[in-house]
BAFI-3210 file (N, C-alpha, C; in Angstrom, 3 decimals, decimal comma, padded with zeros to 6 digits):
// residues 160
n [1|2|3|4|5|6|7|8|9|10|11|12|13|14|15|16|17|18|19|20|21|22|23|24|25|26|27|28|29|30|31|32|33|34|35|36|37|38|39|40|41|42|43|44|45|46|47|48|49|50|51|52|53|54|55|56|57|58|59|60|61|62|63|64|65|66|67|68|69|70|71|72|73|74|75|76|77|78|79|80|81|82|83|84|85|86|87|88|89|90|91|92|93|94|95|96|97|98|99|100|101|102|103|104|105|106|107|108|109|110|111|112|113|114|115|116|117|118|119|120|121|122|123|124|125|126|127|128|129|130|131|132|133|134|135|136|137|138|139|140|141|142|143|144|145|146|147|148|149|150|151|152|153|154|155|156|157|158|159|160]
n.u [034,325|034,981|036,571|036,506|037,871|039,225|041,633|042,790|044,649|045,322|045,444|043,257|042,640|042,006|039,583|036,224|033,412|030,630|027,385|024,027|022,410|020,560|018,094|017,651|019,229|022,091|025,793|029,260|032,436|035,797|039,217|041,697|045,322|048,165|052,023|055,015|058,437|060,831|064,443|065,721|065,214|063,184|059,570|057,163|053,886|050,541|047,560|044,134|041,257|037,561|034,901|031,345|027,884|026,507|024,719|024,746|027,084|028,669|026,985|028,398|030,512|030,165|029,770|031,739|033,952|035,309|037,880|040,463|043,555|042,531|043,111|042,275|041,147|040,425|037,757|036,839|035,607|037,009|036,557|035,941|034,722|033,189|033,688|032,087|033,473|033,847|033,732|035,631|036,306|036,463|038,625|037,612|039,320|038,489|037,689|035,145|033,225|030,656|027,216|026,900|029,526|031,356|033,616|034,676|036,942|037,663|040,576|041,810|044,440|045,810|045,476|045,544|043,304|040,434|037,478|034,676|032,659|030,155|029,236|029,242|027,431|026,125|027,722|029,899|033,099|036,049|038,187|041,181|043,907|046,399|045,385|043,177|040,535|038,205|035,446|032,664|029,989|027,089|025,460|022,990|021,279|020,461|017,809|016,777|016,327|017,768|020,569|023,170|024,981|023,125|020,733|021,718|021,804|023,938|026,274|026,557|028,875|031,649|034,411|036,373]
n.v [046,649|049,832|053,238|056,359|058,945|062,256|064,516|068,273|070,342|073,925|076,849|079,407|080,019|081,590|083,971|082,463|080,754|081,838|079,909|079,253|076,523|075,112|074,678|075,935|075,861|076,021|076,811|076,394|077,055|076,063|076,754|075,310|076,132|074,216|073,244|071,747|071,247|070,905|069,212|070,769|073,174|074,597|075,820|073,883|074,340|072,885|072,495|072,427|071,297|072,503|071,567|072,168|071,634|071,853|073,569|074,454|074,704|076,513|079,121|079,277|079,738|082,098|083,618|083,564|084,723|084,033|083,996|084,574|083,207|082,767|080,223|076,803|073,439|070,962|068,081|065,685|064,374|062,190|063,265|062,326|064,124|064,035|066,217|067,421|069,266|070,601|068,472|066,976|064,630|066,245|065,600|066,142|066,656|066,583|068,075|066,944|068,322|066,672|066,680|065,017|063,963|065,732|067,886|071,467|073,301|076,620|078,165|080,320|082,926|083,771|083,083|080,442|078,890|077,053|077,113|075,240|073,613|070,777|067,932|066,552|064,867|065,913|066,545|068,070|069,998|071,121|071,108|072,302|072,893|074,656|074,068|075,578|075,927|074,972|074,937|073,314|072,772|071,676|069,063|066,963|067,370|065,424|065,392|065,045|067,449|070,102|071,640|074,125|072,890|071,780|073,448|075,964|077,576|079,442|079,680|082,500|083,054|083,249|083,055|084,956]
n.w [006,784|006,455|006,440|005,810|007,057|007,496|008,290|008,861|009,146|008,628|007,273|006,239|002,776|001,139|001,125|002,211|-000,014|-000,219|-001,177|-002,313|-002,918|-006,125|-004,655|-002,713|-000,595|001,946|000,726|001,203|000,095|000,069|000,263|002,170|003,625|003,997|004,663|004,259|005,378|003,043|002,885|002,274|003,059|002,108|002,161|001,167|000,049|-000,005|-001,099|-000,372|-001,043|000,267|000,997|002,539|003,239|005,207|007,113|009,736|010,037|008,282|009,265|011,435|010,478|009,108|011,341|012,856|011,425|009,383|006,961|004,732|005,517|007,795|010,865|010,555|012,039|010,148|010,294|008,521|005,281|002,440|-001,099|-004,460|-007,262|-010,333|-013,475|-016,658|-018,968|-021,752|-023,445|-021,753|-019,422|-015,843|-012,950|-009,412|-006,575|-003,158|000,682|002,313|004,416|006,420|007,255|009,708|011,714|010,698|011,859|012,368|013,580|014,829|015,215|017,669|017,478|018,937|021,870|021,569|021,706|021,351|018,815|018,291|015,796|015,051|014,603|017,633|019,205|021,378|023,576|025,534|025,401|027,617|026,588|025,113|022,797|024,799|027,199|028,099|027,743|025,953|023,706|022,300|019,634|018,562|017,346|019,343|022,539|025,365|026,093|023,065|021,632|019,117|019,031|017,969|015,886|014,321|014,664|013,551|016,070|018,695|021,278|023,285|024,026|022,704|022,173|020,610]
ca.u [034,078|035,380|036,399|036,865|038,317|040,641|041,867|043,367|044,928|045,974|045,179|042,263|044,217|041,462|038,031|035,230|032,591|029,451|026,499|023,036|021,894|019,202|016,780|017,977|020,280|023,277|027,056|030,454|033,845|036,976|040,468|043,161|046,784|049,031|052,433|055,934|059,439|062,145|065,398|067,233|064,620|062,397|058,691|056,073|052,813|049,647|046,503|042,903|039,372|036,822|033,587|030,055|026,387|025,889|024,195|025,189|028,964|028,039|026,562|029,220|032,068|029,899|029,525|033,219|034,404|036,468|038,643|041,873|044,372|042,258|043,597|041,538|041,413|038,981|037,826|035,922|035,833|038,210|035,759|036,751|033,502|033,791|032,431|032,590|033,691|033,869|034,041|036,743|036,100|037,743|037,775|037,987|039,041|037,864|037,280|033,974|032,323|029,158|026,022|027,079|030,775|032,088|033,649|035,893|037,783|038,557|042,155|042,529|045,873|046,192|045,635|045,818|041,797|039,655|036,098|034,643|031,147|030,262|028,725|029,486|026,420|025,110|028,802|030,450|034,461|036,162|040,046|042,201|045,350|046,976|044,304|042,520|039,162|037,611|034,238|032,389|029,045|026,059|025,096|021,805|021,151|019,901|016,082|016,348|016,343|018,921|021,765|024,583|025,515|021,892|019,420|021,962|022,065|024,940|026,357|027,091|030,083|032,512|036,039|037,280]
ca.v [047,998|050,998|054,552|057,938|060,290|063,252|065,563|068,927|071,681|074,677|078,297|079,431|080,466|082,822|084,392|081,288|081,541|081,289|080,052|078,919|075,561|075,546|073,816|076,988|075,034|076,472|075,840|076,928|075,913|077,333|076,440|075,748|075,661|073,304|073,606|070,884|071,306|069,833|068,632|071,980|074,188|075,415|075,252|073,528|074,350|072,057|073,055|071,030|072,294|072,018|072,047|071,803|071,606|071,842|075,039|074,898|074,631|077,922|079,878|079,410|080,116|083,338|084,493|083,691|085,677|083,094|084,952|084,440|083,786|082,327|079,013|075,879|072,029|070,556|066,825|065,538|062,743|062,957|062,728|062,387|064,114|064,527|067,006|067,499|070,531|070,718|066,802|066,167|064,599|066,459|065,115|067,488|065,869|067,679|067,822|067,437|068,514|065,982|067,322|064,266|062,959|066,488|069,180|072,573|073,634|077,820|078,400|082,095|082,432|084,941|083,042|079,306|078,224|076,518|077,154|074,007|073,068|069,808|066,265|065,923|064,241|066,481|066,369|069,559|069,653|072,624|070,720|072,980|072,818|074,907|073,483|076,835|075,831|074,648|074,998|072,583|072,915|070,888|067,589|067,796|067,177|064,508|065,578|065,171|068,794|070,167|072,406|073,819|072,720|071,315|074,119|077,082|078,319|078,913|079,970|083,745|082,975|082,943|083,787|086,202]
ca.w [007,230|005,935|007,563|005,424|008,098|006,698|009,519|007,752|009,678|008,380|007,306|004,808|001,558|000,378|001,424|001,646|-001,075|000,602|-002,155|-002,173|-004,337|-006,416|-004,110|-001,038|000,729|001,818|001,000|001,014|-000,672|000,120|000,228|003,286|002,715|004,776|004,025|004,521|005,042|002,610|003,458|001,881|004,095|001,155|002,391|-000,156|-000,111|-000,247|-000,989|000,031|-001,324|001,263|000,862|003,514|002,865|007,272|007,452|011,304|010,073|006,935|009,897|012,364|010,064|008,808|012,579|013,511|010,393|008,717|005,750|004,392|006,705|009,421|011,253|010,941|011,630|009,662|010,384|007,210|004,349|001,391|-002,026|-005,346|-008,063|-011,673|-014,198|-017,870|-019,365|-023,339|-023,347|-021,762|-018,086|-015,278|-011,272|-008,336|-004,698|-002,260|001,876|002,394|005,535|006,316|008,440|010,570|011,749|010,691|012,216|012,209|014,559|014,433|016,182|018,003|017,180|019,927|022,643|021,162|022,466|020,340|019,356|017,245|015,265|014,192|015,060|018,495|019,733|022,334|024,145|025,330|026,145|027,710|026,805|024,314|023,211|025,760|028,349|028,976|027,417|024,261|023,629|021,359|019,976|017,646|018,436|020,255|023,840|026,095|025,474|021,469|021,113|018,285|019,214|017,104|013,963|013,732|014,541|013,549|017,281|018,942|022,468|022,729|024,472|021,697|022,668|020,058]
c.u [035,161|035,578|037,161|036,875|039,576|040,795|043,183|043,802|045,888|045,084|044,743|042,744|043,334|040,280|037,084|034,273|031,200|028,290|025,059|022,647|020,798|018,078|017,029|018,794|021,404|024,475|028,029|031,645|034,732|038,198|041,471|044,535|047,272|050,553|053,753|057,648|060,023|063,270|066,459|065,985|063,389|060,858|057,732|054,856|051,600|048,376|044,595|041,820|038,541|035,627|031,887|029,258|025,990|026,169|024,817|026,798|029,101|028,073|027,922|030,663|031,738|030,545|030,874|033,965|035,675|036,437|039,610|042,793|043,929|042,807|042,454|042,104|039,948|038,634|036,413|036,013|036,072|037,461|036,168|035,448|034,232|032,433|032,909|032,648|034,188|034,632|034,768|036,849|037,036|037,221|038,623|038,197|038,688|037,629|036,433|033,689|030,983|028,792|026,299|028,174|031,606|032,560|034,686|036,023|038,391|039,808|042,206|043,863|046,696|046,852|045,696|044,478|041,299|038,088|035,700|032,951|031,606|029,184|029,406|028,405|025,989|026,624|029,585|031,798|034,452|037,959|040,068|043,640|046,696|046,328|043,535|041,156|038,612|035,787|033,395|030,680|028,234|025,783|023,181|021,860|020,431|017,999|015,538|016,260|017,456|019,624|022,883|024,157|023,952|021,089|020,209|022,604|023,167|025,283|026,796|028,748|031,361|033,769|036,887|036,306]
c.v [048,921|052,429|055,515|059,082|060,942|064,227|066,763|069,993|072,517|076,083|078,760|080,531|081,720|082,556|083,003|082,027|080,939|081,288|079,660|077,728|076,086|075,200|074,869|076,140|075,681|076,294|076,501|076,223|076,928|076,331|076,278|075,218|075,031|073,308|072,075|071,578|070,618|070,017|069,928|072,979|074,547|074,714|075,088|073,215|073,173|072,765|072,622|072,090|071,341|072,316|071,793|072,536|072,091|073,260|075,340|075,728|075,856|078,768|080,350|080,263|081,911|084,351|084,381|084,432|084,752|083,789|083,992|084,993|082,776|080,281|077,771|074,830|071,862|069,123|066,092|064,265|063,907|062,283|063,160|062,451|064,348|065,421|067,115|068,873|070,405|069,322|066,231|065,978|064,956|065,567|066,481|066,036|067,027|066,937|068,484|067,412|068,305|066,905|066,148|063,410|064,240|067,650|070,164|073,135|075,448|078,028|079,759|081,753|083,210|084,282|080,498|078,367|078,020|076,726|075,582|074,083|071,706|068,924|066,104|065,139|064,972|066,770|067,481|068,994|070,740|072,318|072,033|072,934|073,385|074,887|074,859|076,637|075,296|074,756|074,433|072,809|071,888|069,896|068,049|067,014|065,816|064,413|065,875|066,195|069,438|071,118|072,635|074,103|072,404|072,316|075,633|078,203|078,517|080,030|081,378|083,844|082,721|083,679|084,400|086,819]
c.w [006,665|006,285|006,383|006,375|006,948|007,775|009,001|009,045|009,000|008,396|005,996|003,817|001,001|000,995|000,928|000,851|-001,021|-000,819|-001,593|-003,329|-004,533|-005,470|-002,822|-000,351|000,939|000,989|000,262|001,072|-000,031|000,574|001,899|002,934|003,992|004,295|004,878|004,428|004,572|003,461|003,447|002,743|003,397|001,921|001,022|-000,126|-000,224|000,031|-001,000|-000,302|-000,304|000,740|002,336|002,931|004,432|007,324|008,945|010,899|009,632|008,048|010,792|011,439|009,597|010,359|013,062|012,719|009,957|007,477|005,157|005,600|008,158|009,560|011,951|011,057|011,052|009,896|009,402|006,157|003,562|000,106|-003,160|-006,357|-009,681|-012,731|-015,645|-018,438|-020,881|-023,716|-022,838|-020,032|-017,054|-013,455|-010,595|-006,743|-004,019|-000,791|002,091|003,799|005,791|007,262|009,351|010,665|011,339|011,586|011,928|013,591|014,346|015,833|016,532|018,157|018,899|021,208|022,934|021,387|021,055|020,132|017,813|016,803|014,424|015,137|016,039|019,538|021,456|023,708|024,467|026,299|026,262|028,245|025,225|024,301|024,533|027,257|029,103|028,820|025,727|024,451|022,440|021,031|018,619|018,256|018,566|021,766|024,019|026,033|024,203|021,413|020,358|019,161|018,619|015,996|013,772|013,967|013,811|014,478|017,396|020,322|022,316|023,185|023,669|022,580|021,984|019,424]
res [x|x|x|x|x|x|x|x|x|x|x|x|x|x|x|x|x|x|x|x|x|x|x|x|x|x|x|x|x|x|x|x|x|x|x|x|x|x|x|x|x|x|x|x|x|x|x|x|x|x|x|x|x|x|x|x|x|x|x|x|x|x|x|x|x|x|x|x|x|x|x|x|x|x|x|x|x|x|x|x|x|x|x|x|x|x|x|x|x|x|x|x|x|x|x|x|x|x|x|x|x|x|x|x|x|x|x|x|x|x|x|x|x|x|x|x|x|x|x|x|x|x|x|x|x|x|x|x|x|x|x|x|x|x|x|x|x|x|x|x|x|x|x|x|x|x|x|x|x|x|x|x|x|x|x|x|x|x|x|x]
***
């Protein structure tokens, strides 16, 4: 057995770049930076390409207004594609965000609460880091009906 988890937190380095494939499907790439301290103080950057196909995930990040700047975790597999560009093969890694087993996490910085989309199987928490609330959403419910990340929907109750 085998487990590709990647769990990323940081803060999205530039405006996501919402597209459409050829076949209409959604999907948006975009960058978050993470950053380390050395030993002499200097901080050093790191920078992770993300990518999702989960229209739920697309929608949510539209309607929460994710930019540059904004504070995510992301919880995703770490994939390694390659493409050719004037013969000479390049690879891209990248954190991908599945339609199932993924999610994001947006951080109000304000007040430290969490709002999340992803694959949580029909499961709603209301923990957050500073224990005031979290609010989780996709999955689908107990009567097979989608919710979330899977139909698009989503609760109006957003907290920023």
């Amino acid at each position: 057995m085998t487990i590709n988890i990647a769990i990323v937190g940081g803060n999205v380095a530039a405006d996501p770049e919402y597209k459409d494939m050829p076949n209409g499907d959604p999907v948006v790439n975009f960058t978050v930076a993470t950053s380390y301290k050395k030993k002499d103080g200097e901080r050093v950057p790191t920078y992770h390409r993300c990518v999702s196909y989960n229209s739920g995930i697309i929608n949510y990040m539209r309607k929460a207004r994710v930019g540059k700047g904004t504070p995510l975790v992301i919880c995703g597999e770490r994939t390694t594609r390659s493409y050719d560009k004037d013969g000479v093969k390049h690879y891209l890694h990248e954190l991908q965000i599945p339609n199932y087993g993924g999610k994001i996490w947006v951080i109000n910085p304000r007040n430290g609460q969490m709002d999340s989309v992803g694959d949580n199987h029909g499961q709603e928490s209301q923990e957050n880091i500073s224990g005031q609330g979290q609010r989780e959403y996709g999955g689908s419910n107990s009567s097979g009906q989608s919710r979330g990340a899977s139909s698009g929907h989503y609760d109006e109750e957003v907290t920023f």
